[in-house]
Structures are given as structure tokens and as C-alpha cells.
N, CA, C and O atoms as CSV, one atom per row, in Angstrom:
chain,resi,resn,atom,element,x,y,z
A,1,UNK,N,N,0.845,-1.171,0.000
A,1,UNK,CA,C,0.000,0.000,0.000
A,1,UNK,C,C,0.895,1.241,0.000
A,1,UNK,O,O,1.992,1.281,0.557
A,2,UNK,N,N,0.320,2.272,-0.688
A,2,UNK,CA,C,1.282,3.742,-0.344
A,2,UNK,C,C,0.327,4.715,0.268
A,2,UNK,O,O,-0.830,5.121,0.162
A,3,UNK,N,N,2.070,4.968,1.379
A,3,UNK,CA,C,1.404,5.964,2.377
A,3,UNK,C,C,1.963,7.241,2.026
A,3,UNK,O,O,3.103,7.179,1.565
A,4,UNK,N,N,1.491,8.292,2.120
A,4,UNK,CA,C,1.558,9.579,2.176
A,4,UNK,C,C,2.382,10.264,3.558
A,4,UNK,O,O,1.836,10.131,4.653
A,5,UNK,N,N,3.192,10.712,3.502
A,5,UNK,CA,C,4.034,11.019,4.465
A,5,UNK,C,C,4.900,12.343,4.327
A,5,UNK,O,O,5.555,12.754,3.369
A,6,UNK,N,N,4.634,13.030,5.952
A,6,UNK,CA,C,5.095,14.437,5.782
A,6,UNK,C,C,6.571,13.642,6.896
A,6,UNK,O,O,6.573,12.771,7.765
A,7,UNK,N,N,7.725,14.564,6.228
A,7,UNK,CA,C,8.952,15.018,7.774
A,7,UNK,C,C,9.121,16.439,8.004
A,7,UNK,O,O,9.187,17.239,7.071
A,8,UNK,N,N,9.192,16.774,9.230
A,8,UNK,CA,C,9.266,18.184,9.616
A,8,UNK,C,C,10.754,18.337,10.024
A,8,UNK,O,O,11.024,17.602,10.973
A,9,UNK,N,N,11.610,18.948,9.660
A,9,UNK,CA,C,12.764,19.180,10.375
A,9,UNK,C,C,13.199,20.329,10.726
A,9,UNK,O,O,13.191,21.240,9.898
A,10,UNK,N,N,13.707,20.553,12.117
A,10,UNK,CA,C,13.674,21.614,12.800
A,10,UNK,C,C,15.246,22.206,13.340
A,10,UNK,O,O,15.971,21.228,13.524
A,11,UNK,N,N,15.808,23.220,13.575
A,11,UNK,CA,C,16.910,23.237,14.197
A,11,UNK,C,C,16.450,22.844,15.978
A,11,UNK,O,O,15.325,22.958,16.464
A,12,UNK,N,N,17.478,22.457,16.549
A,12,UNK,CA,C,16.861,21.550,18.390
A,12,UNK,C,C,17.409,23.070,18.628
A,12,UNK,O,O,18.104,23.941,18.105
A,13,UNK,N,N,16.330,22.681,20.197
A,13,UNK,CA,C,16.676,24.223,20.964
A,13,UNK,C,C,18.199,24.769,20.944
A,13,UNK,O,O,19.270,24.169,21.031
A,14,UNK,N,N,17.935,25.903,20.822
A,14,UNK,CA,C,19.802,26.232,21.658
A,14,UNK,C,C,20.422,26.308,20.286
A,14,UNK,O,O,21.478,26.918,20.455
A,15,UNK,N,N,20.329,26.080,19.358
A,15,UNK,CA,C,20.876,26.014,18.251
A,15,UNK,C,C,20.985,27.315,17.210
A,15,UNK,O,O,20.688,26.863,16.104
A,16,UNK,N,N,21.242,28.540,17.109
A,16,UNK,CA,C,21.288,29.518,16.099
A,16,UNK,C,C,20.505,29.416,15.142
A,16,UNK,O,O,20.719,28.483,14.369
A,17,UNK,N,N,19.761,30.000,14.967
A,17,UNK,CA,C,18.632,30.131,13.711
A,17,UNK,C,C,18.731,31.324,12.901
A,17,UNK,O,O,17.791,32.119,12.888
A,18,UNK,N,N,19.944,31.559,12.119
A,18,UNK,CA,C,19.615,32.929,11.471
A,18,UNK,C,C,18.734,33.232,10.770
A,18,UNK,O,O,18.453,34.428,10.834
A,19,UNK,N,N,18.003,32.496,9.930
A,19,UNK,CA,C,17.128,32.312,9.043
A,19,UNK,C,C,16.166,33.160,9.601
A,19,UNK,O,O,16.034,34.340,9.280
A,20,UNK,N,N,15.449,32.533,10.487
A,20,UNK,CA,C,14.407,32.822,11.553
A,20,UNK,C,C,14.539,33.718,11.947
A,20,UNK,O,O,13.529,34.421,11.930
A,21,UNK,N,N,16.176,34.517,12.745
A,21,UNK,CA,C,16.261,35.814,13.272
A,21,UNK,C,C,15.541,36.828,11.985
A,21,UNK,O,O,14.603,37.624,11.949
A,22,UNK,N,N,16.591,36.283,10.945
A,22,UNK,CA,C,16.574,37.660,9.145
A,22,UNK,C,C,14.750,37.705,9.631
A,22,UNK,O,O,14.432,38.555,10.463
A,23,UNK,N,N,13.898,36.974,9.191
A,23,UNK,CA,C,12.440,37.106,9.126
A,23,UNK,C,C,11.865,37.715,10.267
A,23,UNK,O,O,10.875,38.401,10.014
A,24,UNK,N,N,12.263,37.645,11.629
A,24,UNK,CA,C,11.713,37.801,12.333
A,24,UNK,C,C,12.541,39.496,12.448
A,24,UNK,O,O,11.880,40.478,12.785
A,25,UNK,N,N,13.688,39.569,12.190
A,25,UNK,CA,C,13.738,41.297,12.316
A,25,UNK,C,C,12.827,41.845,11.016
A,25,UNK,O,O,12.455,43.011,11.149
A,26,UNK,N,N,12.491,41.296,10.006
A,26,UNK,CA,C,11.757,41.796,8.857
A,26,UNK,C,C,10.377,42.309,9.053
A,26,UNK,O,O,9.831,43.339,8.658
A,27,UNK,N,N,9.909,41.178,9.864
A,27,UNK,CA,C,8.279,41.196,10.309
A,27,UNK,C,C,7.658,42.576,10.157
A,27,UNK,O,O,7.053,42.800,9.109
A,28,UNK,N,N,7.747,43.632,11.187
A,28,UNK,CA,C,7.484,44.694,11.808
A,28,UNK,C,C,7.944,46.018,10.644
A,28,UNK,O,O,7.394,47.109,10.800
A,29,UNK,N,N,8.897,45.851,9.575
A,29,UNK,CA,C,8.987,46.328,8.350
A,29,UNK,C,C,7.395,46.100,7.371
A,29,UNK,O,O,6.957,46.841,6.490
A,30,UNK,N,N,6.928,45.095,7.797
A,30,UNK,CA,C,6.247,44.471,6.384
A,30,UNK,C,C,5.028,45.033,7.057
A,30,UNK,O,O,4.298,45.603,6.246
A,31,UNK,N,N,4.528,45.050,8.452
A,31,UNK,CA,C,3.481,45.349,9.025
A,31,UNK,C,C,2.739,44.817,10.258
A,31,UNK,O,O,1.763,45.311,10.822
A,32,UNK,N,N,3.661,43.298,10.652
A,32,UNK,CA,C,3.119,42.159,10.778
A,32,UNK,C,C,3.980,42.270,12.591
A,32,UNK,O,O,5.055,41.744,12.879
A,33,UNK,N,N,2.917,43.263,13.718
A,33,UNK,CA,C,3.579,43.259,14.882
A,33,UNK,C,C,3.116,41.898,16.135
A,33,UNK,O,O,2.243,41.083,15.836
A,34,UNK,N,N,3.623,41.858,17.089
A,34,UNK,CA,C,3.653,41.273,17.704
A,34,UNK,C,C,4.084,39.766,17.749
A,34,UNK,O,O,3.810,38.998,18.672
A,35,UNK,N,N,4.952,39.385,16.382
A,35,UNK,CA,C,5.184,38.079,16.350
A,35,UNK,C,C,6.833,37.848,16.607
A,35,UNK,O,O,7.732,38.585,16.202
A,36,UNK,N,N,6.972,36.611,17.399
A,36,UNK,CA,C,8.064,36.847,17.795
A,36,UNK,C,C,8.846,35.304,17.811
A,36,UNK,O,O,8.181,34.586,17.065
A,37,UNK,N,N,9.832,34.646,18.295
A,37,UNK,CA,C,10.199,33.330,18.462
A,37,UNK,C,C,10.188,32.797,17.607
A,37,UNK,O,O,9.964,31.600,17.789
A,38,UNK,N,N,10.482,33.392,15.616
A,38,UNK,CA,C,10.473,32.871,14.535
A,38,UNK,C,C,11.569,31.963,14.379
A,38,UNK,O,O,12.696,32.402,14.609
A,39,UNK,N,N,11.397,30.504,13.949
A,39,UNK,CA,C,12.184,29.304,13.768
A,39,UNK,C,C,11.905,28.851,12.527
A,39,UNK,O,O,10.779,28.571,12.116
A,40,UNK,N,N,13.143,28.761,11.793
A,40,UNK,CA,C,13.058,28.783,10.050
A,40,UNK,C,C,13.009,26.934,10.208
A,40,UNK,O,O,13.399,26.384,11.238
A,41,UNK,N,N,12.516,26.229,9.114
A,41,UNK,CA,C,13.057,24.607,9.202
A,41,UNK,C,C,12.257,24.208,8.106
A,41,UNK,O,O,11.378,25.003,7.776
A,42,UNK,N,N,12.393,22.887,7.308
A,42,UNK,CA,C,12.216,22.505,6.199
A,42,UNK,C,C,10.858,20.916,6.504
A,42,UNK,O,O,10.680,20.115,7.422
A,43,UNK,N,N,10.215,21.162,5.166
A,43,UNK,CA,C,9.169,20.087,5.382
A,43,UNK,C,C,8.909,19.193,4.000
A,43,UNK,O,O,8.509,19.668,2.937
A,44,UNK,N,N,9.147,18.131,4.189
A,44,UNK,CA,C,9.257,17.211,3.180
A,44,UNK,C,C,8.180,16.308,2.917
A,44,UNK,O,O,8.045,15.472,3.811
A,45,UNK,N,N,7.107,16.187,1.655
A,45,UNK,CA,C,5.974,15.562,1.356
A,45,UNK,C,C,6.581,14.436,0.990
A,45,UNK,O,O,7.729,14.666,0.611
A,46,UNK,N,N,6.188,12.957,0.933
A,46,UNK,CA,C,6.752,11.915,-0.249
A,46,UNK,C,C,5.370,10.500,0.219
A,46,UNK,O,O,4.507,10.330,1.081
A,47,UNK,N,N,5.727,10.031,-0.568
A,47,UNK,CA,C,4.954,8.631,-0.539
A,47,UNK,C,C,6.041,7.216,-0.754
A,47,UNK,O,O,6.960,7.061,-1.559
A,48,UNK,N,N,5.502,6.292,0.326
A,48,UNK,CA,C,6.201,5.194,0.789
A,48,UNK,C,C,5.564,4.167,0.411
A,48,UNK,O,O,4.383,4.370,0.692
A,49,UNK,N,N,5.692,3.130,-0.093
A,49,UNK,CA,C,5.495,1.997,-0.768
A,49,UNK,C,C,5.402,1.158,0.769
A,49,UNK,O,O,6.538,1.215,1.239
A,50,UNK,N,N,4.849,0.704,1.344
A,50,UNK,CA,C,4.940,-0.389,2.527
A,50,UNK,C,C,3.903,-0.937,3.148
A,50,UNK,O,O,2.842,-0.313,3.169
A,51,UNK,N,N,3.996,-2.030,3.684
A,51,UNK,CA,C,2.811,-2.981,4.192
A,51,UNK,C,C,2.378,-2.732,5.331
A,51,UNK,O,O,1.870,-3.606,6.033
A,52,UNK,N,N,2.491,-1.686,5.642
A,52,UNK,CA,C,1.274,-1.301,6.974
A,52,UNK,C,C,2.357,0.383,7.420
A,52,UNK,O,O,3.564,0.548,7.595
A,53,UNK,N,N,1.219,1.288,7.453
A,53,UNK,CA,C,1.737,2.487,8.126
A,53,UNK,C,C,2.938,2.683,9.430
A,53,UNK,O,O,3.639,3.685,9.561
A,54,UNK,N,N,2.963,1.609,10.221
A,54,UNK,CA,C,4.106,1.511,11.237
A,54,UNK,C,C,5.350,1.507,10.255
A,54,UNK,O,O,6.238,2.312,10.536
A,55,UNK,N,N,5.525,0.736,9.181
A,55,UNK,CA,C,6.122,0.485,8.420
A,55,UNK,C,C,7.015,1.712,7.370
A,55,UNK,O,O,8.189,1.855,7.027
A,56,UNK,N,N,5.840,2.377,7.143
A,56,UNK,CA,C,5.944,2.992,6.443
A,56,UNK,C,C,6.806,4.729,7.103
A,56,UNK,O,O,7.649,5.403,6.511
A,57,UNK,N,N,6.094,5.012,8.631
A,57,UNK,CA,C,6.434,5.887,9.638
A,57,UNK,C,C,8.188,5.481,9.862
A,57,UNK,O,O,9.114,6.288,9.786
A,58,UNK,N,N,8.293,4.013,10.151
A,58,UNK,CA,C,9.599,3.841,10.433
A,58,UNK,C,C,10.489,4.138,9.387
A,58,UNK,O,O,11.535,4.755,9.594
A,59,UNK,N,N,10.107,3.697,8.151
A,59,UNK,CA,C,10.902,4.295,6.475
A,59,UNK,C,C,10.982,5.411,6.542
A,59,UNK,O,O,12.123,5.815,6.320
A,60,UNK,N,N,10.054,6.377,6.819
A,60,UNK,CA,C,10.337,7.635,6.822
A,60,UNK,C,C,11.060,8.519,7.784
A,60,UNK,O,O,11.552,9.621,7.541
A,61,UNK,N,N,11.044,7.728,9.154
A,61,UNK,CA,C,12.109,8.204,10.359
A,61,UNK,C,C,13.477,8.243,9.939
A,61,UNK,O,O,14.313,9.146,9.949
A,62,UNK,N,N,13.511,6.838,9.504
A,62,UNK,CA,C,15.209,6.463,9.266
A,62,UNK,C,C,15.681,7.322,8.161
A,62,UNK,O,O,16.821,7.785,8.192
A,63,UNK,N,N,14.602,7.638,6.868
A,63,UNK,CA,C,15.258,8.574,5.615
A,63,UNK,C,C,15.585,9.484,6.451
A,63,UNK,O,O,16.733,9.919,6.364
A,64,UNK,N,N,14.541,10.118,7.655
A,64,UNK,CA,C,14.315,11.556,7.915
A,64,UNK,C,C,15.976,11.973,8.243
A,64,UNK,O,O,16.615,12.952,7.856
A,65,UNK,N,N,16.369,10.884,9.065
A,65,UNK,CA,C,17.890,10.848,10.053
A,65,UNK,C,C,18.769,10.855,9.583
A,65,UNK,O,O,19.767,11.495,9.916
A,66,UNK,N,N,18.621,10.008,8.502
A,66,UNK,CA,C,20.313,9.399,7.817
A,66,UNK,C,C,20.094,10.482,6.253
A,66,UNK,O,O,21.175,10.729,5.720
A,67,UNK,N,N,19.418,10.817,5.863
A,67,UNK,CA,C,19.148,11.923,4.713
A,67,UNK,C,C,19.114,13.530,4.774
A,67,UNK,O,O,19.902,14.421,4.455
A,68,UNK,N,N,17.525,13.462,5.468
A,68,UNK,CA,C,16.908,14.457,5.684
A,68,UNK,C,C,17.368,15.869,6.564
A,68,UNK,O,O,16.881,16.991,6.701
A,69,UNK,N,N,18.313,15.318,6.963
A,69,UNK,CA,C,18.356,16.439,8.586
A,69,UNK,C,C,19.862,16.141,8.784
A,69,UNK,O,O,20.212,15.007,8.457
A,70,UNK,N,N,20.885,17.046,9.306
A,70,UNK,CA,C,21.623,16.820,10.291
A,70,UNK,C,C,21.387,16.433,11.822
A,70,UNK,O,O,21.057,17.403,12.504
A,71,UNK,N,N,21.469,15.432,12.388
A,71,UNK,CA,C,20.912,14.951,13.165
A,71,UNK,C,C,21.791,15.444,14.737
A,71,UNK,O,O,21.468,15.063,15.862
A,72,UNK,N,N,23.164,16.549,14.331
A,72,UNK,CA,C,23.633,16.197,15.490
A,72,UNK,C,C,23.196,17.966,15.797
A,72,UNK,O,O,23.816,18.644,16.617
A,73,UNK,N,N,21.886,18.566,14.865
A,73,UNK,CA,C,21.971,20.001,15.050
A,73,UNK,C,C,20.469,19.863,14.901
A,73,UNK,O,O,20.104,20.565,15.845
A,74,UNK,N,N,19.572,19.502,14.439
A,74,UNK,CA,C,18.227,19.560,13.837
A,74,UNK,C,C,17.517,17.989,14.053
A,74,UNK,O,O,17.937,16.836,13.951
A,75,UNK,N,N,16.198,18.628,14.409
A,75,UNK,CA,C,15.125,17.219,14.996
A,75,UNK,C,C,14.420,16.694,13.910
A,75,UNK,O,O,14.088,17.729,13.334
A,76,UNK,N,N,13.987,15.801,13.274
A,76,UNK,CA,C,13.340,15.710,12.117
A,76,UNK,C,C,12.303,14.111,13.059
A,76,UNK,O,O,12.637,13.201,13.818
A,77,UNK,N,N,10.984,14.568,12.398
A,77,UNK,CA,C,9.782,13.902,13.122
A,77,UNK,C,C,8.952,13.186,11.884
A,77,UNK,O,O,8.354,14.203,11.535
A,78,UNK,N,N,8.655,12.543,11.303
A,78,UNK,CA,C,7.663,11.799,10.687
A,78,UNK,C,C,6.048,11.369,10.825
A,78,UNK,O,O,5.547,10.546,11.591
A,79,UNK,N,N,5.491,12.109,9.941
A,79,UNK,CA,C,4.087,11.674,10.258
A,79,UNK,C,C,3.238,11.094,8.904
A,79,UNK,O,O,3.741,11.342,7.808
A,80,UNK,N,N,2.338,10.553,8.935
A,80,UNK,CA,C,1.546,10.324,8.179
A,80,UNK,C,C,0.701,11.455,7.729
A,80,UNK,O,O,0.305,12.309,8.522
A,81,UNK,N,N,0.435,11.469,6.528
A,81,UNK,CA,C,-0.146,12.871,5.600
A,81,UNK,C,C,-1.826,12.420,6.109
A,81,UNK,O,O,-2.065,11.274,5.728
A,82,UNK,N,N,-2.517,12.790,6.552
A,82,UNK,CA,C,-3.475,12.107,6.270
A,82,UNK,C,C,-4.320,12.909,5.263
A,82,UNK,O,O,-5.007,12.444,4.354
A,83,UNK,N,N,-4.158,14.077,5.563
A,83,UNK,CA,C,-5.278,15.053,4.411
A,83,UNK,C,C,-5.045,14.566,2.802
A,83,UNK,O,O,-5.333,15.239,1.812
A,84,UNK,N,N,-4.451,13.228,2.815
A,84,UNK,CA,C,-3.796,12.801,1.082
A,84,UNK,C,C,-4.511,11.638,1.374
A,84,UNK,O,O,-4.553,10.718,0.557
């Protein structure tokens, strides 16, 4: 069966986010006050070929780790798409 599958990857606390700082000093230029604690990070759609969703969650953990993410700076989480 194919599953539909999101990974979220994040920088882990404590970690420098310039990305996030650039946008978040931008905000208040553009119009957009009171927002604050902006964290930049990347999100990956794909579909997994596998025989039951546990299956398929674990395929997508292990890409998320050994591919997806630097793992010794950024968290990367796996879920099932379901809105697909």
C-alpha cells in the first residue's frame, strides 16, 4: 500500500537560527507586529510503498535521520499525511 508522508525538520533548541532571526527582524517592516520566536526549518511531502503504516512511519524516520536532517543540530519527526 502507499502511504503519504510528511517530515518536519527543525533546528533543536539552543541552536542559532539565522534564518528565523533575518524574518523575524523583517516582520514589523512588512506590518506584521507582535510576532516573535520565529524558527526557520524545512518540510518534506513523499509517498512510501509499505505494508502497513508503522512500516511505512519507520521508512520515513530512518530517511528523515540518515538523509533528511543533520541529526547532530536539527530534529526531524515523521508523520503520516493524512489530508492525502
Amino acid at each position: 500500500m502507499n502511504y503519504s508522508v510528511i517530515v518536519e525538520v527543525t533546528l533543536r533548541p539552543g541552536i542559532a537560527d539565522p534564518e528565523g532571526a533575518t524574518i523575524e527582524r523583517a516582520l514589523p517592516t512588512l506590518g506584521f507586529s507582535g510576532v516573535s520566536l520565529v524558527r526557520a526549518g524545512k518540510l518534506f511531502r513523499f509517498s512510501i510503498d509499505a505494508d502497513s503504516p508503522e512500516n511505512a512511519l519507520a521508512t520515513a524516520q530512518s530517511l528523515a535521520e540518515r538523509l533528511l536532517s543533520n541529526p547532530v543540530i536539527e530534529d526531524a519527526v515523521a508523520r503520516l499525511d493524512e489530508g492525502r
